[in-house]
C-alpha positions, 0 to 999 in steps of 0.5 A, spaced: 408 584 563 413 590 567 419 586 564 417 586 557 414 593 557 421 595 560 425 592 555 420 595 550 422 601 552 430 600 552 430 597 545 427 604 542 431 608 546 437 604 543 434 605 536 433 612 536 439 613 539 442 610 533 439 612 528 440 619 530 448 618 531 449 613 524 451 617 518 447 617 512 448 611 507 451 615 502 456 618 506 458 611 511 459 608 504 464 614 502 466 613 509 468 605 510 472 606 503 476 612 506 478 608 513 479 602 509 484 606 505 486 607 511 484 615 510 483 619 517 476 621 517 473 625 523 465 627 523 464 635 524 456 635 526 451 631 528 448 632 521 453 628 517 457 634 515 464 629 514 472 631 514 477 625 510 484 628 511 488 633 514 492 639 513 492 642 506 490 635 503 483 634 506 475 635 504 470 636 507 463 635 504 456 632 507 450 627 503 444 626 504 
């Protein structure tokens, strides 16, 4: 029972670990476009706020 209720634990853990550290879909979808493009792209915060591009030719936008 201990093992169970361990392994309960870690796996929600895990969850909201990712949930907190996945982009939205609307931007993991503009997201995985630009790396397909081979355009570098860096997350500015936690909450979505994305850069495609460096220097004078980038943009910086952030969806919900």
């Amino acid at each position: 029972m201990m093992k169970f209720t361990t392994w309960k634990m870690i796996s929600k853990t895990m969850r909201e670990i990712r949930e907190d550290e996945r982009l939205g879909p609307s931007t993991g979808s503009i997201v995985q476009e630009a790396a397909a493009r081979g355009i570098p792209w860096i997350r500015l915060n936690r909450h979505s706020l994305v850069m495609l591009g460096y220097g004078k030719i980038r943009s910086v936008f952030k969806l919900r």
